[in-house]
Every structure is written in C-alpha cells, then in structure tokens.
C-alpha positions in Angstrom: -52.4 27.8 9.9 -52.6 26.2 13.0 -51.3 22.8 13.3 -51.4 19.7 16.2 -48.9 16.6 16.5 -50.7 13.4 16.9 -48.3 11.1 18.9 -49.6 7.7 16.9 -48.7 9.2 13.6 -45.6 10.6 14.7 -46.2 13.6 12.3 -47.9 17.3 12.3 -51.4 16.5 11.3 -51.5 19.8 8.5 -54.4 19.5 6.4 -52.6 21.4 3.2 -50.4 18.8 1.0 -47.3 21.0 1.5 -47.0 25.0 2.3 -44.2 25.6 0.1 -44.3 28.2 -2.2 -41.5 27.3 -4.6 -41.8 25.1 -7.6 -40.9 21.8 -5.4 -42.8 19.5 -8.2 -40.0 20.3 -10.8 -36.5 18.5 -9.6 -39.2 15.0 -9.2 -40.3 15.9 -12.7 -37.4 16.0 -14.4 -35.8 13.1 -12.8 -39.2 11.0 -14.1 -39.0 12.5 -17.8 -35.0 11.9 -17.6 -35.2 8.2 -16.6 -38.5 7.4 -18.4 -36.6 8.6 -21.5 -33.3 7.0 -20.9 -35.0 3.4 -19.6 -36.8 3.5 -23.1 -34.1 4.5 -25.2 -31.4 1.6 -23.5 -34.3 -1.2 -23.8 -35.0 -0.5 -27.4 -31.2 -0.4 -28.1 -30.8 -3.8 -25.6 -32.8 -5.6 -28.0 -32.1 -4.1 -31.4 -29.6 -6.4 -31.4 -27.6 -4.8 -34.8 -25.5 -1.7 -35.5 -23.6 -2.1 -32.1 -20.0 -3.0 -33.8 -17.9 -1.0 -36.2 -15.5 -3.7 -37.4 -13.2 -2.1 -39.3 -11.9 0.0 -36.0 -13.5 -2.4 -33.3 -15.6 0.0 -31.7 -18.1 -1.9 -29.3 -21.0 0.0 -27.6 -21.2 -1.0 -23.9 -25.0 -1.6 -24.4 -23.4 -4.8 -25.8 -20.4 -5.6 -23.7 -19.6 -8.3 -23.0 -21.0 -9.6 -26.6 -21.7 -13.6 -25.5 -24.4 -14.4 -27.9 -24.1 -16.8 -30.5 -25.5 -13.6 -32.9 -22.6 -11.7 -32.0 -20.3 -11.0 -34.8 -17.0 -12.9 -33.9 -14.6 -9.9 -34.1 -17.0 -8.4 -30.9 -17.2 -11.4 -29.0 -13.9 -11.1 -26.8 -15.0 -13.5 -24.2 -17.0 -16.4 -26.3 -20.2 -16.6 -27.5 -22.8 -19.0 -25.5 -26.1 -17.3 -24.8 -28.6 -18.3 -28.0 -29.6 -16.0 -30.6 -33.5 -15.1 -29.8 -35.4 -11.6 -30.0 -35.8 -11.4 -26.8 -32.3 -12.3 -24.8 -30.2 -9.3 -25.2 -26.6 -9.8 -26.6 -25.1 -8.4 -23.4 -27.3 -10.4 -20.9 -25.0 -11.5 -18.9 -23.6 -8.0 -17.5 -27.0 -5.9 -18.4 -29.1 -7.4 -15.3 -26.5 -6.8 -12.9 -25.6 -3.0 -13.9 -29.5 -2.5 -13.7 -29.7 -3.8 -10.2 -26.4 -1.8 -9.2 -28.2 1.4 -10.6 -31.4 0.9 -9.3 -30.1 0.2 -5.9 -27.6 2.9 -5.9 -28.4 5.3 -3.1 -29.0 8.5 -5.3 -31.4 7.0 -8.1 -32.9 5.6 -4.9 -34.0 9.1 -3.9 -34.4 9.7 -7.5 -36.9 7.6 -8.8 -39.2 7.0 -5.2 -39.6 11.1 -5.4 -40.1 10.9 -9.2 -42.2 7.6 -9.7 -43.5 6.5 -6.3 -44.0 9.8 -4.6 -42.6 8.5 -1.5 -42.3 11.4 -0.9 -41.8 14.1 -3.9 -40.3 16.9 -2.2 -39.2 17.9 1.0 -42.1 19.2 3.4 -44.7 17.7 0.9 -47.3 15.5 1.8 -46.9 11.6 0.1 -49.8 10.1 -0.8 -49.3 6.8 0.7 -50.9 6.2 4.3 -48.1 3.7 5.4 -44.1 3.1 4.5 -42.2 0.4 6.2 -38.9 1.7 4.8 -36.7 -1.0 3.6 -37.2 -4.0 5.8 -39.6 -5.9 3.4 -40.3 -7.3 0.2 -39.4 -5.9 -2.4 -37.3 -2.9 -1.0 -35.5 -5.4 1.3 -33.3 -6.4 -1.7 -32.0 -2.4 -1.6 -29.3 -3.9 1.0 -27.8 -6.1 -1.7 -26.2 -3.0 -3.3 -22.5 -3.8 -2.1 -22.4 -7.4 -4.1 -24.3 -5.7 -7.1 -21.4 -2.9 -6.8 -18.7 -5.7 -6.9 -20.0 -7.2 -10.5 -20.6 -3.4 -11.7 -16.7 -2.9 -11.3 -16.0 -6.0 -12.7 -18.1 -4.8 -16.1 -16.4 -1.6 -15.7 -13.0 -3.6 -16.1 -14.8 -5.4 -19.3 -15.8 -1.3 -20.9 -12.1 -0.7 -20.1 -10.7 -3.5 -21.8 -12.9 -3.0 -25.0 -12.0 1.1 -24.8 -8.4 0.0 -25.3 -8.9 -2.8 -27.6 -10.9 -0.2 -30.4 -7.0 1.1 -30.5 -6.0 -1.8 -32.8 -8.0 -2.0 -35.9 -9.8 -5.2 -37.1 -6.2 -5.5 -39.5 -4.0 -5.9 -36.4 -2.9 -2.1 -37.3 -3.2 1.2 -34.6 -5.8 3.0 -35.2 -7.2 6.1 -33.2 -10.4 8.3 -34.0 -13.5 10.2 -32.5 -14.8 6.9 -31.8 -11.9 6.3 -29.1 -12.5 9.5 -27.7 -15.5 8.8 -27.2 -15.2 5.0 -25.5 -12.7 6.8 -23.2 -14.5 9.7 -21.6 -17.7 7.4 -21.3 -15.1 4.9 -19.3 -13.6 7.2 -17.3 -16.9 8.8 -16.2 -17.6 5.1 -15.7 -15.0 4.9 -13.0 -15.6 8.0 -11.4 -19.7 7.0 -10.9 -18.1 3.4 -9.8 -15.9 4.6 -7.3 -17.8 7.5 -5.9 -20.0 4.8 -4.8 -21.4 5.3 -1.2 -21.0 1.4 -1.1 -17.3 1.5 -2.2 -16.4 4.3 -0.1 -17.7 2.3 3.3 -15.1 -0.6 1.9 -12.6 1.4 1.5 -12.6 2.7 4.7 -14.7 0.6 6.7 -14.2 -1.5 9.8 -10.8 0.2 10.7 -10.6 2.0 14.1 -6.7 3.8 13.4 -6.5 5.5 10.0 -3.1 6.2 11.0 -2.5 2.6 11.2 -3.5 2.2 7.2 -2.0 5.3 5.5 -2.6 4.1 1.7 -6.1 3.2 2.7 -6.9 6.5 4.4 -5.8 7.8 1.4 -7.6 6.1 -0.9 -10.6 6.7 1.8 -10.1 10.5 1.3 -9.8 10.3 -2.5 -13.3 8.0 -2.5 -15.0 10.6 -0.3 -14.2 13.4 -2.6 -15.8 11.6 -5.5 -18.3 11.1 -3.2 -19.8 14.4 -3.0 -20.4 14.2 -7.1 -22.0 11.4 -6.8 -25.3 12.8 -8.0 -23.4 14.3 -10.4 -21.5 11.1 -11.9 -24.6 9.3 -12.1 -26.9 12.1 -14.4 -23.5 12.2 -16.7 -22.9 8.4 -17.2 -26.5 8.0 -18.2 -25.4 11.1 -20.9 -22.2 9.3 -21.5 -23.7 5.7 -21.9 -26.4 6.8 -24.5 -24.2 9.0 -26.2 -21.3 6.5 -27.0 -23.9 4.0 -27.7 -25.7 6.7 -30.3 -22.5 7.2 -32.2 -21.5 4.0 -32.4 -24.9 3.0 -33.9 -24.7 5.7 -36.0 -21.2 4.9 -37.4 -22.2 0.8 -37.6 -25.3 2.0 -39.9 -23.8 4.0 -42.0 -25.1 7.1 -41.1 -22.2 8.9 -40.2 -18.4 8.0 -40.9 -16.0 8.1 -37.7 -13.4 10.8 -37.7 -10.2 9.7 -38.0 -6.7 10.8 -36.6 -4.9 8.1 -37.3 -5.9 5.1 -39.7 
C-alpha cells in the first residue's frame, strides 16, 4: 500500500486505520474493563459509608482513612471528626480527592486510560479518531502538570495508611493483637510505598537540579534506588489497585460479619 506524507499534517496520509496484524485492541481493553471495574467498585465502597472498621482489632480500610466525619465511629477517627454526616460526603473526603488526582495524573494511568477511554490514540501505529490534539497545554489536560504537588499529599496519606497499619497491632482493649487482617494492611502499605516512590515525579526530586552526583552521595543513592522502582512502575500501579480493593474487601467482609479474621495472636 502506497503511502504520501503531507507536510501540514505532519503525518503519513494511509487510508487503512492501522496495518497491524496483531490483536493491538486488547492491552486498551483490558485497561478500560480493569479501571471501569475498579472506579465502580471504590465509589460504591466511598459512599457506603458502614462495615469499614473492625473494632475489636482496629482494622481501618484505607477507603476510609483518615476517618474525619462526624459518622465515624470514634475508635476510627485518629485525627478528629469535622466533616458532617451526609449520604453524599464520603467519610474519607479529605484524602480521597487528592489520591484521585495523584492517580489520574500519574504518568502511566495517563497512557492508560487516554488509550483505553479517549482513544488518543489506542495502540501504537493505530489511527485515533480525533482530527486535532493539542497535548497538554490547555484546559483541562493542563492541570496534568500539577502531578508533583498532588504526589506530595499522596505520600502524606501514605504516612496516614502506615500509621493505621501499625495501630490495628493494639487491639480496641489496649492489648497486642496480630491476625490476617494485619497482614493484610501491611502488604497493601508496602505496595503503597513502592507505587509512591517509584513515582516518575518523585524520582525527578530526588535527583533533580544537581549537576555532580558525586557531590551528593546519599542522594545518588537514593536516586538509583528510586530509578529501580521506577521501571515497575506500571507494575506497582495495576497491584495497588489489587491491593487497595482487596484489603478494603476483607475488611468489609470481617466488619459485616461475613467472615471472622484469623487470628495469631489475640
């Protein structure tokens, strides 16, 4: 098939939407049912607003942390309770605005979700079906650019998940305590950190705006240790969506009822 460059478009002017062979329509597919299904599942359980708090061994679901609503039970609400109690304010809606801006700004779900939702484009070598892109230099896409500060209140939420992972090891009695439950809050947390810190955002402040790394050895360090990460990025961010629904599932499940946790100790 014979092709021509037209200089204005700044493209090959190919009248088939793509000539790749290969099932290129499946990575954008799954990444839309993956997110649709995950967005769906998090909103419901954002406003559900019960079964998020196992007293007796004060696990907390970090759909729900930090718990600042006046609904909050009082043994989950670590740092006070002001927001009011209405259907439609999540418990946690202080943090949960500002961890959805860090995701949806965060360079991989970036690619993610404009292949997947927007089309812009889905594949490699595939044809979009939008006749003009202005990349990120207007409204709304501009605000892509504000990932940095969004990444600074993510790792300060991340602190918060910590805090509460450690806290579920004293039972509501004042007694240690240590189950499934904790195993649970820690994995999700750690994967937490890793996603967090493999940042592409975090990595250009770690090592950023210095012209000797041998003039900063812990921060070339550090630097190297960030880049590493860095390359799982994709990775880290499919796993804490697992992690984050999973932890918040069992702790649901334990807070109803349905299921009792599995204790090692107490």
């Amino acid at each position: 098939m014979s092709s021509t460059t037209d200089a204005s478009a700044g493209r090959a002017q190919i009248s088939a939407r793509t000539l790749r062979t290969d099932r290129w329509w499946l990575p954008p597919l799954a990444n839309f049912v993956g997110l649709t299904a995950w967005v769906l599942y998090a909103t419901v359980r954002s406003f559900m607003q019960e079964w998020y708090f196992v007293e007796p061994y004060n696990y907390l679901t970090p759909f729900y942390s930090p718990c600042v609503s006046v609904g909050c039970v009082e043994e989950a609400a670590h740092f006070g309770r002001f927001l009011p109690d209405v259907w439609w304010l999540p418990y946690a809606a202080v943090s949960l605005p500002f961890l959805l801006l860090f995701r949806l700004t965060c360079y991989y779900y970036r690619k993610a979700y404009y292949r997947s939702f927007w089309l812009s484009p889905p594949a490699c070598a595939v044809a979009e079906p939008h006749r003009k892109y202005t990349g990120e230099t207007r409204f709304p896409l501009i605000g892509q650019n504000l990932h940095r500060y969004f990444f600074y209140i993510a790792t300060f939420v991340a602190l918060i998940n910590t805090y509460d992972a450690f806290y579920a090891f004293v039972r509501t009695d004042g007694e240690f305590g240590f189950g499934l439950g904790n195993v649970i809050l820690l994995v999700n947390v750690f994967f937490l950190w890793c996603y967090s810190l493999s940042c592409h955002s975090c990595r250009s402040i770690i090592g950023g705006r210095l012209n000797h790394f041998s003039k900063h050895p812990v921060r070339y360090k550090f630097w190297q240790f960030v880049s590493r990460l860095n390359t799982k990025h994709m990775q880290f961010a499919w796993i804490t969506l697992a992690t984050l629904a999973f932890t918040d599932f069992y702790i649901m499940a334990v807070a109803a009822g349905w299921i009792p946790d599995l204790r090692i100790i107490n």
